[in-house]
CHARMM internal coordinates of N, CA and C (Angstrom, degrees):
IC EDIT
DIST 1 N 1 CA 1.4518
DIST 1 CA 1 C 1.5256
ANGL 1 N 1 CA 1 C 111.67
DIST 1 C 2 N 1.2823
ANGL 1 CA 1 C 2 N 121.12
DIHE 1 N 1 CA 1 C 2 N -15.17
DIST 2 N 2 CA 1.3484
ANGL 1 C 2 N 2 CA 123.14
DIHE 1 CA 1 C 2 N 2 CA -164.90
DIST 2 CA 2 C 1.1093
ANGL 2 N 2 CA 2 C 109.84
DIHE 1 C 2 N 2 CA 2 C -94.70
DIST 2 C 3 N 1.5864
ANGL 2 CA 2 C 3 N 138.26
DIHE 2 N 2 CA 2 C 3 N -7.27
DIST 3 N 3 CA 1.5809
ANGL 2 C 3 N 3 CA 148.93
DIHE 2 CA 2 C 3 N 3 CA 124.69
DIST 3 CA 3 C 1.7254
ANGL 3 N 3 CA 3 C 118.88
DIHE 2 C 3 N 3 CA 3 C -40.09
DIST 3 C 4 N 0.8449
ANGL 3 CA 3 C 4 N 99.33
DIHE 3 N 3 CA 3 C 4 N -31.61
DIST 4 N 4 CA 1.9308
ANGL 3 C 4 N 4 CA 105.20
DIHE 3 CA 3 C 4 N 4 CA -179.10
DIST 4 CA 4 C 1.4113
ANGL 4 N 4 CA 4 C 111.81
DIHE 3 C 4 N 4 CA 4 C -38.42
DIST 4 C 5 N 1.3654
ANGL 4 CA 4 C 5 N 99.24
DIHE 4 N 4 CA 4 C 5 N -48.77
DIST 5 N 5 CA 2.0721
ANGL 4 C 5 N 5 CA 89.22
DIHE 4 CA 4 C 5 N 5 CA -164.38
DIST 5 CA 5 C 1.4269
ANGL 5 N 5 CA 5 C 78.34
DIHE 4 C 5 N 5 CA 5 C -80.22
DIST 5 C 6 N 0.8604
ANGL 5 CA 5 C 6 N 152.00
DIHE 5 N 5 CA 5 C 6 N 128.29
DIST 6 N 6 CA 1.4877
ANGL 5 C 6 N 6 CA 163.98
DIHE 5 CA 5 C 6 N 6 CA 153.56
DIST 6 CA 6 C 1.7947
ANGL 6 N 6 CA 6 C 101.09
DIHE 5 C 6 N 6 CA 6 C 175.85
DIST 6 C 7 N 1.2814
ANGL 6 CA 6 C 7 N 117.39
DIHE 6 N 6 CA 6 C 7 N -31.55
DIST 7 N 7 CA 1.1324
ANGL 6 C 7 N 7 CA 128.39
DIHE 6 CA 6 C 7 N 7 CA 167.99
DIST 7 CA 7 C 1.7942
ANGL 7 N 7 CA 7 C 124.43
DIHE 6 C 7 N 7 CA 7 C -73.91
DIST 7 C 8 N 1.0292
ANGL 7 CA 7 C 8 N 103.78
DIHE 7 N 7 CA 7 C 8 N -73.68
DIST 8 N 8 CA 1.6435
ANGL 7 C 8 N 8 CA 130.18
DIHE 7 CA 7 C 8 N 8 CA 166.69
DIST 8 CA 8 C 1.4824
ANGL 8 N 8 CA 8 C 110.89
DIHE 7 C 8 N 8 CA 8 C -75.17
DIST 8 C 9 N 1.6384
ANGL 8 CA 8 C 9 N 96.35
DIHE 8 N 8 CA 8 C 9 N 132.07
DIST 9 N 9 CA 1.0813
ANGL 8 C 9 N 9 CA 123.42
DIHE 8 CA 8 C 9 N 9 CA -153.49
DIST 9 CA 9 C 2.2419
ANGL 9 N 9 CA 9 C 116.69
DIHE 8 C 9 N 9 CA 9 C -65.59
DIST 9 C 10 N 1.5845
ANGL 9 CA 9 C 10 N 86.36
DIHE 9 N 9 CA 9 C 10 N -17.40
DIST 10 N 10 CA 1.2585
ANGL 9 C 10 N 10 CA 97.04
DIHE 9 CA 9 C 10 N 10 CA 172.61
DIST 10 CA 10 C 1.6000
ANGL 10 N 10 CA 10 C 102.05
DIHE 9 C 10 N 10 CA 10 C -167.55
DIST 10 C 11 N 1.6492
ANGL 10 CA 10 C 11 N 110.33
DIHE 10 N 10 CA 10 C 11 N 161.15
DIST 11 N 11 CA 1.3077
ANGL 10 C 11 N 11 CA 109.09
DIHE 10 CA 10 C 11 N 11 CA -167.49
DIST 11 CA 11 C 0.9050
ANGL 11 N 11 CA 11 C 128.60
DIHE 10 C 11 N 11 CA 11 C -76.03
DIST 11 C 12 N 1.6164
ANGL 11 CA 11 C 12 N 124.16
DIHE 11 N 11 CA 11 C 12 N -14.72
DIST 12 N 12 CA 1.4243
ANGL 11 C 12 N 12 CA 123.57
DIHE 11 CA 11 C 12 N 12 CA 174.75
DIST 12 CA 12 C 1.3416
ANGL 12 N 12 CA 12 C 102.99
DIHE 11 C 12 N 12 CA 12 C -86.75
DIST 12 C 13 N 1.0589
ANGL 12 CA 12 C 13 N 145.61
DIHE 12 N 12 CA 12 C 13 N 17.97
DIST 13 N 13 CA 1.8270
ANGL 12 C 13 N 13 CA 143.84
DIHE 12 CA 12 C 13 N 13 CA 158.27
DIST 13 CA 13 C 1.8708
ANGL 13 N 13 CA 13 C 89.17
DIHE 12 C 13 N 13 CA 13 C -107.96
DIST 13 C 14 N 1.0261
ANGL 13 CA 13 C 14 N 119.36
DIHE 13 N 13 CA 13 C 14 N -13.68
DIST 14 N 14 CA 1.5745
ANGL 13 C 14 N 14 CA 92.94
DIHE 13 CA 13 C 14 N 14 CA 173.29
DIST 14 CA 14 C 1.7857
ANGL 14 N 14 CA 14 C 93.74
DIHE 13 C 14 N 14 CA 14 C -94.65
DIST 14 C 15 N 0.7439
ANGL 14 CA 14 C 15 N 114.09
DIHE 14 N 14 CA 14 C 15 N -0.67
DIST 15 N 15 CA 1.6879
ANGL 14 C 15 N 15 CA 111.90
DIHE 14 CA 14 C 15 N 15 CA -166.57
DIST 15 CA 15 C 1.7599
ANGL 15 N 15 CA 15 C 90.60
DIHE 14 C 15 N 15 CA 15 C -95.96
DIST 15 C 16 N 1.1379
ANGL 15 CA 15 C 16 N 124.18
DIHE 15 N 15 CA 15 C 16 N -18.41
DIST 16 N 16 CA 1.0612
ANGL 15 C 16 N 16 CA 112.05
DIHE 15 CA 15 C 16 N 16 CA -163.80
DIST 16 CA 16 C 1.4839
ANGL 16 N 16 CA 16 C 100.75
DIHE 15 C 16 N 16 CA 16 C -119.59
DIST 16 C 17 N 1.1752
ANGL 16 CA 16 C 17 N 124.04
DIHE 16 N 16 CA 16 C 17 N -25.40
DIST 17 N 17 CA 1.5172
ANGL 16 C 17 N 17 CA 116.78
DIHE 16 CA 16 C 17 N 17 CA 161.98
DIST 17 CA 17 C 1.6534
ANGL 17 N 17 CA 17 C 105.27
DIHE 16 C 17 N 17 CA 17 C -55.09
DIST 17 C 18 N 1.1640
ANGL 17 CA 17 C 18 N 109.31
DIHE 17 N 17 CA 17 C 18 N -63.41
DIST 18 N 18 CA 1.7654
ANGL 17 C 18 N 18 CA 105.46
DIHE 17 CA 17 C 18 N 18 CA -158.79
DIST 18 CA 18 C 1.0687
ANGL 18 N 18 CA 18 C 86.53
DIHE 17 C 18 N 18 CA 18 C -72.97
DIST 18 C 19 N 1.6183
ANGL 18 CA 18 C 19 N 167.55
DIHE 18 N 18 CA 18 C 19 N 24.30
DIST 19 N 19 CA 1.8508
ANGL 18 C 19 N 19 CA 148.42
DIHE 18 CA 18 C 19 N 19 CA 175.28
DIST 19 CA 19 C 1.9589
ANGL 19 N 19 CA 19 C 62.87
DIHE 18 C 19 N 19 CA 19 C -113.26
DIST 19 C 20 N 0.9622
ANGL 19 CA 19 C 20 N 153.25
DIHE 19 N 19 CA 19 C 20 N -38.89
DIST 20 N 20 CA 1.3744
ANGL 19 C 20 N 20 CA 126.15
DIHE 19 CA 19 C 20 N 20 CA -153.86
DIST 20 CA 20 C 1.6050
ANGL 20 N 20 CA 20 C 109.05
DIHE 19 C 20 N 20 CA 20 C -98.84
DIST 20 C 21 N 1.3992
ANGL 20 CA 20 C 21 N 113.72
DIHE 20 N 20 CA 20 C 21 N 4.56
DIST 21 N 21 CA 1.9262
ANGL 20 C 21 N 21 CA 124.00
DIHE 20 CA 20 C 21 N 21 CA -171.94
DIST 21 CA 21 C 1.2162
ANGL 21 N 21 CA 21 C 95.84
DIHE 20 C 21 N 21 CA 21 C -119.20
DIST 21 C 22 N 1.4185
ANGL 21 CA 21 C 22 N 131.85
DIHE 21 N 21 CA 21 C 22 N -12.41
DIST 22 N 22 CA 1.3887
ANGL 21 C 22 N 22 CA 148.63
DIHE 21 CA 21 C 22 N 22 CA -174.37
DIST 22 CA 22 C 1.2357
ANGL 22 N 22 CA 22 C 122.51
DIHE 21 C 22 N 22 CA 22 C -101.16
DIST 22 C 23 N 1.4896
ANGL 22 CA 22 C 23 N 113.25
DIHE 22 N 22 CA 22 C 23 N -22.86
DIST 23 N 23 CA 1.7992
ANGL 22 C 23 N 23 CA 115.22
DIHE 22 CA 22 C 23 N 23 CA -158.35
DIST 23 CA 23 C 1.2785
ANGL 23 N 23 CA 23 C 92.09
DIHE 22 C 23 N 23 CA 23 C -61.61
DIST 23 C 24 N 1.4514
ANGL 23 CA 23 C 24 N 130.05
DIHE 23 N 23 CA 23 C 24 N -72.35
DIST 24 N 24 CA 1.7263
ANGL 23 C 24 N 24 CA 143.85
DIHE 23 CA 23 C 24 N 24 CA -157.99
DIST 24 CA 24 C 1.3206
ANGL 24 N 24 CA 24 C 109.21
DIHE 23 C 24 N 24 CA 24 C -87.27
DIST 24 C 25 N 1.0249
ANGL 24 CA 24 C 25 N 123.57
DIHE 24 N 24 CA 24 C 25 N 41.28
DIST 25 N 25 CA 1.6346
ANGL 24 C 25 N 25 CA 124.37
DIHE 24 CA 24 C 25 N 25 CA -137.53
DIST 25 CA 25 C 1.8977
ANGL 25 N 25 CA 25 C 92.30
DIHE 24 C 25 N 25 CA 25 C -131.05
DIST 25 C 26 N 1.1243
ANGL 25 CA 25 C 26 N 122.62
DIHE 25 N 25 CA 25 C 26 N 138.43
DIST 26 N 26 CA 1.6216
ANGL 25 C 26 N 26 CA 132.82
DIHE 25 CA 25 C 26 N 26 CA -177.50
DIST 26 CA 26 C 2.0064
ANGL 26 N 26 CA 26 C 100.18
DIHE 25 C 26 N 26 CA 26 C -126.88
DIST 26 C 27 N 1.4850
ANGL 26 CA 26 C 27 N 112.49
DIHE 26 N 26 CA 26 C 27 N 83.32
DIST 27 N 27 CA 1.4223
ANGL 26 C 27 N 27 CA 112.65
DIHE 26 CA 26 C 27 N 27 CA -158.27
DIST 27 CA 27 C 1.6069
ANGL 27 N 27 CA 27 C 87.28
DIHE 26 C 27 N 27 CA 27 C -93.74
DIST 27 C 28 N 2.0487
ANGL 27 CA 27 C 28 N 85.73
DIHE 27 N 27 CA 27 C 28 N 132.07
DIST 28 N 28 CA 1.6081
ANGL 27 C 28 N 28 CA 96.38
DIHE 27 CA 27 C 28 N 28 CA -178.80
DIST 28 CA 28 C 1.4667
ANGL 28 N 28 CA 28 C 118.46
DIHE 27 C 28 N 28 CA 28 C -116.36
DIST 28 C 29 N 1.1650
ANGL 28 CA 28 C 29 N 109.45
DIHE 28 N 28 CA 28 C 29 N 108.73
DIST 29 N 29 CA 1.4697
ANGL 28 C 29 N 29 CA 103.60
DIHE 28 CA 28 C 29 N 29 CA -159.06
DIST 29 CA 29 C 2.1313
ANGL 29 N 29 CA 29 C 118.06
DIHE 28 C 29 N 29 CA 29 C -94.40
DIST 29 C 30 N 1.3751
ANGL 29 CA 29 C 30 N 103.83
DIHE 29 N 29 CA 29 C 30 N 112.98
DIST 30 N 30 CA 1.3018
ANGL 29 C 30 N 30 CA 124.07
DIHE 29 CA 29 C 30 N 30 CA -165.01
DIST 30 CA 30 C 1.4218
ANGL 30 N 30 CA 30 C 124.53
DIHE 29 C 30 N 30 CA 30 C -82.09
DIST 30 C 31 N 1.3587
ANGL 30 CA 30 C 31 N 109.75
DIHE 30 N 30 CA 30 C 31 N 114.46
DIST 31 N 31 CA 1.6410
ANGL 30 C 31 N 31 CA 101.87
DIHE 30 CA 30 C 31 N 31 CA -168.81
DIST 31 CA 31 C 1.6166
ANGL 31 N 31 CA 31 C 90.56
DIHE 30 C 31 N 31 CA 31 C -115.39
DIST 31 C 32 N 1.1861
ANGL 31 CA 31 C 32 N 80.50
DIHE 31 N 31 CA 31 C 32 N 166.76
DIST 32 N 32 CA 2.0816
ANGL 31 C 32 N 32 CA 94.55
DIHE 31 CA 31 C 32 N 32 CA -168.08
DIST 32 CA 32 C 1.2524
ANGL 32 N 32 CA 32 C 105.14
DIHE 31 C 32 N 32 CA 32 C 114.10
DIST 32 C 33 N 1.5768
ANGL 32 CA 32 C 33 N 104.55
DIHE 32 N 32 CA 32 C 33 N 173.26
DIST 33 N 33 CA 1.4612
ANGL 32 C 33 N 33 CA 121.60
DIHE 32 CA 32 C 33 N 33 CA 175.25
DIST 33 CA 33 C 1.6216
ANGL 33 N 33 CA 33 C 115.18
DIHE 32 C 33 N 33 CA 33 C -49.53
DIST 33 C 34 N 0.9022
ANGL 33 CA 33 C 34 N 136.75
DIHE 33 N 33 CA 33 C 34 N 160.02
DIST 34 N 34 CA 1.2441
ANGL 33 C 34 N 34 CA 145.55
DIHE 33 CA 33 C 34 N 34 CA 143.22
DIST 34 CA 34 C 1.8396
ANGL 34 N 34 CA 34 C 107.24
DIHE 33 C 34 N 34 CA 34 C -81.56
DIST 34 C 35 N 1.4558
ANGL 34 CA 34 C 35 N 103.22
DIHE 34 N 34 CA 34 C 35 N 131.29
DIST 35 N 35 CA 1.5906
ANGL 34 C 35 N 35 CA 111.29
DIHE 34 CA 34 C 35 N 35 CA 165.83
DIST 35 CA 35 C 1.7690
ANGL 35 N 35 CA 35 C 110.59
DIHE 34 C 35 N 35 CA 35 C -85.68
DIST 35 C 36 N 0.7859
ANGL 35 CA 35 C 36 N 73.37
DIHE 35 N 35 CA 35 C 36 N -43.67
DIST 36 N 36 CA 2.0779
ANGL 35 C 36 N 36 CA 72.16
DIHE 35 CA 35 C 36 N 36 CA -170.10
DIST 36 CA 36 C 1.6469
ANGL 36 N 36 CA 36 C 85.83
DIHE 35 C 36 N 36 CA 36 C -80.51
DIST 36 C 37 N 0.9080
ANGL 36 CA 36 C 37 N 169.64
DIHE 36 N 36 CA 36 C 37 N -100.51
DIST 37 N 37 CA 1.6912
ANGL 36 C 37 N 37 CA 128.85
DIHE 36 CA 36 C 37 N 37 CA -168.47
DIST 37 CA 37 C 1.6599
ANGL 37 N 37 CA 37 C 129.93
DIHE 36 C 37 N 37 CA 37 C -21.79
DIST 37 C 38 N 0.9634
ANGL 37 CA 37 C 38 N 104.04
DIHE 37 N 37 CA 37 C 38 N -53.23
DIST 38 N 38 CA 1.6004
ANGL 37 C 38 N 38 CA 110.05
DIHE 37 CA 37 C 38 N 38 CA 161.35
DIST 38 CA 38 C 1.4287
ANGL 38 N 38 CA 38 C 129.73
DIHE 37 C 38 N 38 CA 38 C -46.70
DIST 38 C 39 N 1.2111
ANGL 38 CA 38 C 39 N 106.18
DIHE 38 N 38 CA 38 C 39 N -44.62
DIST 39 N 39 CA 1.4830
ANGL 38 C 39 N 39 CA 118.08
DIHE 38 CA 38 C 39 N 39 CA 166.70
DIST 39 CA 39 C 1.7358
ANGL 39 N 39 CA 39 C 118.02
DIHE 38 C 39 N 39 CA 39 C -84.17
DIST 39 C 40 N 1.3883
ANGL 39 CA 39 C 40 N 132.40
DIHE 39 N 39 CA 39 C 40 N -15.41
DIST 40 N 40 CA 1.1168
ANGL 39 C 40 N 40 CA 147.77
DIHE 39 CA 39 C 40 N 40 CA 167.43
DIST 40 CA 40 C 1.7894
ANGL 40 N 40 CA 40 C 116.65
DIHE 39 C 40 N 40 CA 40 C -70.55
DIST 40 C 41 N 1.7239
ANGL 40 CA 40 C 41 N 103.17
DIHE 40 N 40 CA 40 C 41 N -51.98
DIST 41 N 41 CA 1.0215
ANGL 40 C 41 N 41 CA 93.39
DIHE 40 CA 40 C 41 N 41 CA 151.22
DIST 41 CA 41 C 1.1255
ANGL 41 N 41 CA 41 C 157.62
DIHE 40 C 41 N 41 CA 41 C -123.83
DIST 41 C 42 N 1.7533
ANGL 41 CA 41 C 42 N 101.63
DIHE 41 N 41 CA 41 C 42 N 46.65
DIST 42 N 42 CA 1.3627
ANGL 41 C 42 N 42 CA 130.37
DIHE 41 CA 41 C 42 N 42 CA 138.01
DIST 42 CA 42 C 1.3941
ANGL 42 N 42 CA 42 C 139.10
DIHE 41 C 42 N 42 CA 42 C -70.61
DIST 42 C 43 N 1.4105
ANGL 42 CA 42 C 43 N 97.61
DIHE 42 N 42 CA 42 C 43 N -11.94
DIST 43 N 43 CA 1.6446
ANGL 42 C 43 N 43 CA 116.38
DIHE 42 CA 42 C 43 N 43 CA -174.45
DIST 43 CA 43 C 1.6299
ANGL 43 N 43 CA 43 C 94.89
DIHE 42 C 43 N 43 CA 43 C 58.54
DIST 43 C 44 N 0.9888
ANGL 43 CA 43 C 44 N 128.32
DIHE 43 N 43 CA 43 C 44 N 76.39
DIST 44 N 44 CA 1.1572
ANGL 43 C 44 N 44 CA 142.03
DIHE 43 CA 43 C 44 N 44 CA 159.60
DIST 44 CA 44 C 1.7734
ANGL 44 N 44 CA 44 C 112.50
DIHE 43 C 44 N 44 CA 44 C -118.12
DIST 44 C 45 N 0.9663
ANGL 44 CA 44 C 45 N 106.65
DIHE 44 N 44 CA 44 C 45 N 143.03
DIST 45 N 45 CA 1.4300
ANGL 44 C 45 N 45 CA 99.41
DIHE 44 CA 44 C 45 N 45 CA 177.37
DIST 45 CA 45 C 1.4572
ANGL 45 N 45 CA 45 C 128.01
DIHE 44 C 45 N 45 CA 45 C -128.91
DIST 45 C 46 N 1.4863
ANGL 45 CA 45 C 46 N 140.87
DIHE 45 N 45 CA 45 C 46 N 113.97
DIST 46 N 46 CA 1.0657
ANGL 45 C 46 N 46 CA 146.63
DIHE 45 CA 45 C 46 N 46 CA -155.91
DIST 46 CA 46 C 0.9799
ANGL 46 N 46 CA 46 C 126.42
DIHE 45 C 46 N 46 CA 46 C -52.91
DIST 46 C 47 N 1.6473
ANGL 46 CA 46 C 47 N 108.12
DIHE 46 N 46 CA 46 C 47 N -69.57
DIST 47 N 47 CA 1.9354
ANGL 46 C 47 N 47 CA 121.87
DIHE 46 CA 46 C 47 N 47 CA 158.37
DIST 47 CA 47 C 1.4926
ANGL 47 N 47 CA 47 C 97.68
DIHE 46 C 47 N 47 CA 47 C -62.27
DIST 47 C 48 N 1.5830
ANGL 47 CA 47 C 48 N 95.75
DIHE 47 N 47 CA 47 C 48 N 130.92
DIST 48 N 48 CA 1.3299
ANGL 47 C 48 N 48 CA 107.02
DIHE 47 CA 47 C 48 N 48 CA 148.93
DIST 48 CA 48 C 1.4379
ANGL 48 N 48 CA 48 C 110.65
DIHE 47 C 48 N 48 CA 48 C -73.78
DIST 48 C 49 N 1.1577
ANGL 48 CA 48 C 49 N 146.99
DIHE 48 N 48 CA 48 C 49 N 19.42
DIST 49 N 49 CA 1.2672
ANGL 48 C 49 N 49 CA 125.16
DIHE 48 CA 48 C 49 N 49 CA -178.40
DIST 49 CA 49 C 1.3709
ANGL 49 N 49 CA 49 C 102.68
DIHE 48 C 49 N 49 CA 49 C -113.65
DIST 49 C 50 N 1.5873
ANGL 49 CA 49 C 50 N 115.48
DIHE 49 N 49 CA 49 C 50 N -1.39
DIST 50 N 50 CA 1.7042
ANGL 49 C 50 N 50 CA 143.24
DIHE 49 CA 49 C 50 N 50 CA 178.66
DIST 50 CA 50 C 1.4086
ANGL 50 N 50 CA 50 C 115.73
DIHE 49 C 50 N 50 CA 50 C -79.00
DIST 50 C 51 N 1.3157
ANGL 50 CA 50 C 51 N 116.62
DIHE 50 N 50 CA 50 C 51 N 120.19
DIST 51 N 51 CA 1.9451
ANGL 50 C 51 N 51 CA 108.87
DIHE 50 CA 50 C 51 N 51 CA 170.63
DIST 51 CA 51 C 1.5274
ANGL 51 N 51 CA 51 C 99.21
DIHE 50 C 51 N 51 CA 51 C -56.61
DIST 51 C 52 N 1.3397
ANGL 51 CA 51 C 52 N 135.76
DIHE 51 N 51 CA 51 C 52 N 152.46
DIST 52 N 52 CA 1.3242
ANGL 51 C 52 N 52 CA 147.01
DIHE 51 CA 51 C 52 N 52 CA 144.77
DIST 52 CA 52 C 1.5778
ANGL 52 N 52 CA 52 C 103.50
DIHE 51 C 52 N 52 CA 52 C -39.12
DIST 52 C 53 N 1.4016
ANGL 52 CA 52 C 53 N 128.26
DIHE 52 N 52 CA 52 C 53 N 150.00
DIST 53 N 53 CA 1.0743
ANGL 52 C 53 N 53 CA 124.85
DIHE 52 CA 52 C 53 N 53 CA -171.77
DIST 53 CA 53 C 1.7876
ANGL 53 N 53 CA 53 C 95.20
DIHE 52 C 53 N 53 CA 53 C -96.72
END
COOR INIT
IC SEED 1 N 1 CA 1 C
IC BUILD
C-alpha cells in the first residue's frame, strides 16, 4: 500500500481507495520467497498458453 500515492493523484484518494479494499478485509501478511518472481526471473512461464519470457 505504501506505493499507492505514486498511483493516485493525491493522498487522500489513496487513503480512501485502500480504507474502501480494506474495510471487510482479513490482511495476510506473507514472508518468504515469492514464486512468481522466482519463476519470472527464471524466464519460466506459468500459462502454458504464455511464451517463456
Amino acid at each position: 500500500f505504501r506505493e499507492w500515492d505514486q498511483i493516485f493523484p493525491s493522498g487522500s484518494m489513496t487513503v480512501a481507495a485502500v480504507d474502501r479494499l480494506v474495510h471487510h478485509c482479513h490482511i495476510v501478511g506473507i514472508k518468504g520467497e515469492s514464486y512468481r518472481q522466482k519463476q519470472a526471473a527464471a524466464g519460466v512461464s506459468i500459462d502454458q498458453n504464455d511464451p517463456p519470457m
